[in-house]
Backbone as a ProteinNet text record, in pm:
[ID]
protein_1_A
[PRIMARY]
XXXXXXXXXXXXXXXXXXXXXXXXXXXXXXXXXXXXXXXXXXXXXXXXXXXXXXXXXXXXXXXXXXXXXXXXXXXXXXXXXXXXXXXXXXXXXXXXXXXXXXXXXXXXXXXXXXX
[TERTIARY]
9693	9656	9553.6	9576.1	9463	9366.6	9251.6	9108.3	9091.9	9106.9	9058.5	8929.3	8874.6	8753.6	8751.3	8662.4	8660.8	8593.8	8648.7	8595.8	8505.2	8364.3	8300.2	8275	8275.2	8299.3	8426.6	8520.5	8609	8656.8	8668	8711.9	8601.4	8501.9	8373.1	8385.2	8525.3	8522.7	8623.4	8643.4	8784.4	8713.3	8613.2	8561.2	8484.2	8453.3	8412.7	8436.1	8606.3	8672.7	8685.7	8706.3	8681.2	8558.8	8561.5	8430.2	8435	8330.1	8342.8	8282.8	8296.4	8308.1	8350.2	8220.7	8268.1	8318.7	8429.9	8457.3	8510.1	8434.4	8436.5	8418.4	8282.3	8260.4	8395.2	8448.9	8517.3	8482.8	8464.5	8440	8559.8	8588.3	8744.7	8664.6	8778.1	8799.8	8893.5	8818.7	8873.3	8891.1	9000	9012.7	9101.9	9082.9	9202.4	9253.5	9426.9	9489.8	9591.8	9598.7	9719.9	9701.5	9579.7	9528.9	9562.6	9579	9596.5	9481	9456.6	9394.6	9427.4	9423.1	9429.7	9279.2	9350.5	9227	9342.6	9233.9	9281	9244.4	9272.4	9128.3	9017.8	8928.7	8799.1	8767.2	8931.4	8885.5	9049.4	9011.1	9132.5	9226.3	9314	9351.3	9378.5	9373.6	9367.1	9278	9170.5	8985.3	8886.1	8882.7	8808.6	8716	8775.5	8710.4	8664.1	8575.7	8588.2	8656.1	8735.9	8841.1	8732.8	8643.8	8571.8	8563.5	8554.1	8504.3	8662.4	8754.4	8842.3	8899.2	8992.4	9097.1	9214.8	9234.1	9383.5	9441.9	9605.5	9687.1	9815	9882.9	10075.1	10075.4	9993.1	9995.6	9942.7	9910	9858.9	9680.7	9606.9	9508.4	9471.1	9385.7	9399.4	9293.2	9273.5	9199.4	9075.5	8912.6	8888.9	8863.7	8893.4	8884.3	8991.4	9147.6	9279.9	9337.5	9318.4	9395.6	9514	9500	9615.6	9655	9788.9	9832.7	9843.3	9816.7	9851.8	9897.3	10026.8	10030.3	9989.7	9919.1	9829.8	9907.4	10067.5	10132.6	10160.6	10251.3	10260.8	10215.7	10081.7	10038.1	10050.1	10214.8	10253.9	10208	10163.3	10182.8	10244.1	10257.5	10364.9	10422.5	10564.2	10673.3	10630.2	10560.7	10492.6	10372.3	10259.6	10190	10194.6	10308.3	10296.6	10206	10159.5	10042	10043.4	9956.3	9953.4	9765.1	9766.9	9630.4	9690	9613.6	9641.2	9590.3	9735.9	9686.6	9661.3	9552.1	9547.1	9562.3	9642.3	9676.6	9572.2	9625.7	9524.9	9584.1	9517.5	9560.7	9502.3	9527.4	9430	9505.2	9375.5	9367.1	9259.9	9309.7	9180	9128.3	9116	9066.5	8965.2	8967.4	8930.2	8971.1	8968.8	9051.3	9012	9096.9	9054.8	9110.9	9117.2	9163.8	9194	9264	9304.7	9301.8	9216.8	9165.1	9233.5	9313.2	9360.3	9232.9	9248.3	9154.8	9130.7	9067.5	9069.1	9109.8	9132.2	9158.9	9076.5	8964.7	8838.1	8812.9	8828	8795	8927.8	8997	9131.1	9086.4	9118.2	9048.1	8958.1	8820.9	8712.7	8715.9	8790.4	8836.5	8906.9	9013.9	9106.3	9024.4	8942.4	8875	8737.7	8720.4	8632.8	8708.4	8842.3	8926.5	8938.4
-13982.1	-13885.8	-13950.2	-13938.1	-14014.3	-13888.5	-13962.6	-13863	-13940.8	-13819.9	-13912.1	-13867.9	-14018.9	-14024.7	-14051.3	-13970.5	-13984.9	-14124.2	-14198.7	-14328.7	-14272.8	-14330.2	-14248.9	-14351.4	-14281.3	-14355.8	-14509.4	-14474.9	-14530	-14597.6	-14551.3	-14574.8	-14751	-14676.2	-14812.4	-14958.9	-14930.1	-15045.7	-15148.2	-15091.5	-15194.3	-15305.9	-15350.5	-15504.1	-15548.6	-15498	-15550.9	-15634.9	-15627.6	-15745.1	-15657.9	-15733.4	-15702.4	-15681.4	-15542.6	-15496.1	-15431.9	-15422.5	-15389.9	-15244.3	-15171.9	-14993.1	-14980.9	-14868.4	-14818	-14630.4	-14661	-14499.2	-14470.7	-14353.6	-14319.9	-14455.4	-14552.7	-14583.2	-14767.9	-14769.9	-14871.6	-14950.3	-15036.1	-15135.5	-15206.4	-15132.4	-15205.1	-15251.5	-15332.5	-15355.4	-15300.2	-15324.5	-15214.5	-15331.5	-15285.1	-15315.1	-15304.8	-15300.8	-15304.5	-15387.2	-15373.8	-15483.5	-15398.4	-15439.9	-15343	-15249.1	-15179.8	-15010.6	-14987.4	-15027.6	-14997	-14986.9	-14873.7	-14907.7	-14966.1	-15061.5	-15065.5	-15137.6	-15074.4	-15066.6	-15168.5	-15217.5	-15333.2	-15405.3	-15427	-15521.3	-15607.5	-15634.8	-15699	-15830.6	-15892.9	-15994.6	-16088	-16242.2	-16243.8	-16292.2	-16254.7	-16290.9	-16406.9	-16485	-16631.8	-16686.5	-16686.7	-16770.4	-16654.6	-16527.5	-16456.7	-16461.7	-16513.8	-16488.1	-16368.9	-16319	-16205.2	-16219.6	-16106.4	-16116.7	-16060.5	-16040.5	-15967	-16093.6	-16222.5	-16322.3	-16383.7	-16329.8	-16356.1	-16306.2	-16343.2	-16263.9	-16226.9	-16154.9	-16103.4	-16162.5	-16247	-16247.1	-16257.9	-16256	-16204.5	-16090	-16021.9	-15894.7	-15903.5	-16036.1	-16051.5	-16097.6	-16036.9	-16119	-16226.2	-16338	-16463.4	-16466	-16529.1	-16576.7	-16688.5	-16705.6	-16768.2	-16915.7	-16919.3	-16973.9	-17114.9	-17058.3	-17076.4	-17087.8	-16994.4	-16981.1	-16875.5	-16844	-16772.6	-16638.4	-16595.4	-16477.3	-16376.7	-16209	-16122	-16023.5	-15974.5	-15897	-15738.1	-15690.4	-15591.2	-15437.6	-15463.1	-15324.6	-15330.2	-15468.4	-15465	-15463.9	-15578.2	-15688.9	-15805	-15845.4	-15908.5	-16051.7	-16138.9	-16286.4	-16325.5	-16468.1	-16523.6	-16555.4	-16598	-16574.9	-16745.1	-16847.7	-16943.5	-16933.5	-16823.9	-16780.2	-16720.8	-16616.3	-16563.2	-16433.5	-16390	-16278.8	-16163.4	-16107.3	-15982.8	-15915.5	-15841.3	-15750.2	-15608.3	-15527.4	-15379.2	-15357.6	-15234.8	-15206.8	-15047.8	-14984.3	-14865	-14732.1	-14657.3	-14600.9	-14500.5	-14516.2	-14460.3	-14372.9	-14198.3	-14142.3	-14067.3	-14049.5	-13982.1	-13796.6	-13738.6	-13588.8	-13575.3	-13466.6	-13429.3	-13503.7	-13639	-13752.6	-13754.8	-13799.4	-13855.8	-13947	-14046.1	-14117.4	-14113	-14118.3	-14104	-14220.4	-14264.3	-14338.1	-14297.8	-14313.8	-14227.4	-14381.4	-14326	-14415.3	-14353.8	-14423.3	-14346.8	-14362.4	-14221.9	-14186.7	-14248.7	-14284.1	-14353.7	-14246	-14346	-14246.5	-14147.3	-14176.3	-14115.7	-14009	-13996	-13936.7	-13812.1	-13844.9	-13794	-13663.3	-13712.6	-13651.5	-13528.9	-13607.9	-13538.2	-13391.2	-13467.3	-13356.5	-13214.2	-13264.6	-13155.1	-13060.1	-13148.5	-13064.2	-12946.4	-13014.4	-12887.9	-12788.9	-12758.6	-12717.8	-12544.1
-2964.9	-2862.9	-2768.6	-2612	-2560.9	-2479.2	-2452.3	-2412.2	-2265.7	-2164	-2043.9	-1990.1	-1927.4	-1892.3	-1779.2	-1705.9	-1535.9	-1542.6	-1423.9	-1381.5	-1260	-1284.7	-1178.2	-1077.3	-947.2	-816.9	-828	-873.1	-863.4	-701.6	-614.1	-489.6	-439.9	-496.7	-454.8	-528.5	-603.9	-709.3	-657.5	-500.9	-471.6	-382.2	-357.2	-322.4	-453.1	-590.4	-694.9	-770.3	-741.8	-794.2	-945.3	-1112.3	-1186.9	-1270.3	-1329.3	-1383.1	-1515.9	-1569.4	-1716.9	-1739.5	-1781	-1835.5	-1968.8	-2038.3	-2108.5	-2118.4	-2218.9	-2194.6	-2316	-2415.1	-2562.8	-2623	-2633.2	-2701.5	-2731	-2617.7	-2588.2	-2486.8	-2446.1	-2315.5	-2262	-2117.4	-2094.6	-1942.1	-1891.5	-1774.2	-1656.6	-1550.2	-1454.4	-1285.2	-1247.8	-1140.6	-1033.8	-872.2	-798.5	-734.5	-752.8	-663.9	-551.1	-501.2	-422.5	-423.7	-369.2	-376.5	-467.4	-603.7	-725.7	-807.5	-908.9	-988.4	-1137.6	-1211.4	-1323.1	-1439	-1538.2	-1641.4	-1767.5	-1861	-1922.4	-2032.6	-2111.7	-2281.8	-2205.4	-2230.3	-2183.1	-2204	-2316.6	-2373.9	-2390.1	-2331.1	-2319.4	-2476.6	-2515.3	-2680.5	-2713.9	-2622.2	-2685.3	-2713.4	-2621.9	-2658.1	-2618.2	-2627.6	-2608.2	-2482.3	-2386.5	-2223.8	-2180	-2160.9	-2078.1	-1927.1	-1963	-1836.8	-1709.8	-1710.9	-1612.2	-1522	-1559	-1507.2	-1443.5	-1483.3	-1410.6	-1267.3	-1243.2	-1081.6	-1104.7	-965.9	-984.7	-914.4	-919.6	-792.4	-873.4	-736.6	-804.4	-907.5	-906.3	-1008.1	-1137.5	-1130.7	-1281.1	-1299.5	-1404.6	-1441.2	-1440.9	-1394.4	-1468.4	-1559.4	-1672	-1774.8	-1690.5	-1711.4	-1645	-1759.9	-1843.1	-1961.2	-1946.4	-1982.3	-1974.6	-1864.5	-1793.4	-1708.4	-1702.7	-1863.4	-1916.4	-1825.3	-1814.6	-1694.8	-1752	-1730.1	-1799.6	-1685.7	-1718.8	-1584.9	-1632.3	-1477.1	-1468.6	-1493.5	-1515.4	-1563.9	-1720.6	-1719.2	-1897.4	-2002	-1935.6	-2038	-2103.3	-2023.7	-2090.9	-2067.3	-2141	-2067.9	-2043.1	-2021	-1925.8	-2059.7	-2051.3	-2197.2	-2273.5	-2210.7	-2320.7	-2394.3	-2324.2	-2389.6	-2544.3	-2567.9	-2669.1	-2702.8	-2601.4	-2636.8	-2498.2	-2499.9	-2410.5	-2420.3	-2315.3	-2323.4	-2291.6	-2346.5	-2356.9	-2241.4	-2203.4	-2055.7	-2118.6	-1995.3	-2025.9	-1919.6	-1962.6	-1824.2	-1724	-1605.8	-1527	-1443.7	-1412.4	-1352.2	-1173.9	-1115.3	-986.7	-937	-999.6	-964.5	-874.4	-788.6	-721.3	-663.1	-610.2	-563.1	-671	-785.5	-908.2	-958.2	-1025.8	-1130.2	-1268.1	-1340.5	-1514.6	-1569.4	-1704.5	-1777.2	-1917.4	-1938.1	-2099.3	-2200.9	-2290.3	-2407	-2502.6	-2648.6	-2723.3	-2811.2	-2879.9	-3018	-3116.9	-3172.4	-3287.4	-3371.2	-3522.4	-3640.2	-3696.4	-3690.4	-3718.8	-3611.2	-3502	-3407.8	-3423.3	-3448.4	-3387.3	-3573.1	-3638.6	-3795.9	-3784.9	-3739.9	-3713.4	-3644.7	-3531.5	-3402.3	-3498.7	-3556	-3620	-3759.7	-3778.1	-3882.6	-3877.9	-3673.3	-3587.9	-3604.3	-3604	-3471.8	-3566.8
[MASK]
+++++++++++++++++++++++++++++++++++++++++++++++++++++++++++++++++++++++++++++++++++++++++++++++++++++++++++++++++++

């Protein structure tokens, strides 16, 4: 089940390049390409880069580490890589944007045993 979290002042984040946020207790990355927003893992899975320190072009992440590519819808790397980063989806209401984080197990538990 995912929990969305307003990204606050989102719109101001499109000359930032990539940036790091947390939301429930997760730290992702956030950024725009193509008047797009996308959100993303923080870390790249091969040598643990923070992707914050990386760029975007052709649609994809780059690793500033590697070099390694992740593209900014799938995740997928490029098909010699072998790996991927979790993308996370992002929505715009209201001239808002949110991001939906899924629950942890514990959370998701907890929640049902308020309820």
């Amino acid at each position: 089940m995912l929990r969305w979290y307003k990204i606050d002042n989102a719109q101001f984040l499109k000359d930032e390049g990539i940036t790091e946020h947390k939301f429930g207790g997760k730290t992702i990355c956030l950024t725009w390409f193509e008047d797009q927003l996308h959100a993303f893992s923080r870390k790249c899975p091969h040598a643990g880069a923070p992707l914050k320190n990386g760029w975007c072009e052709r649609g994809k992440v780059i690793c500033p580490f590697h070099r390694h590519e992740f593209d900014l819808v799938t995740g997928k790397g490029n098909p010699t890589q072998h790996d991927f980063i979790h993308i996370y989806p992002v929505k715009e209401e209201e001239n808002a944007y949110y991001v939906g984080i899924e629950k942890g197990f514990w959370q998701s538990f907890l929640g049902s045993k308020s309820n």
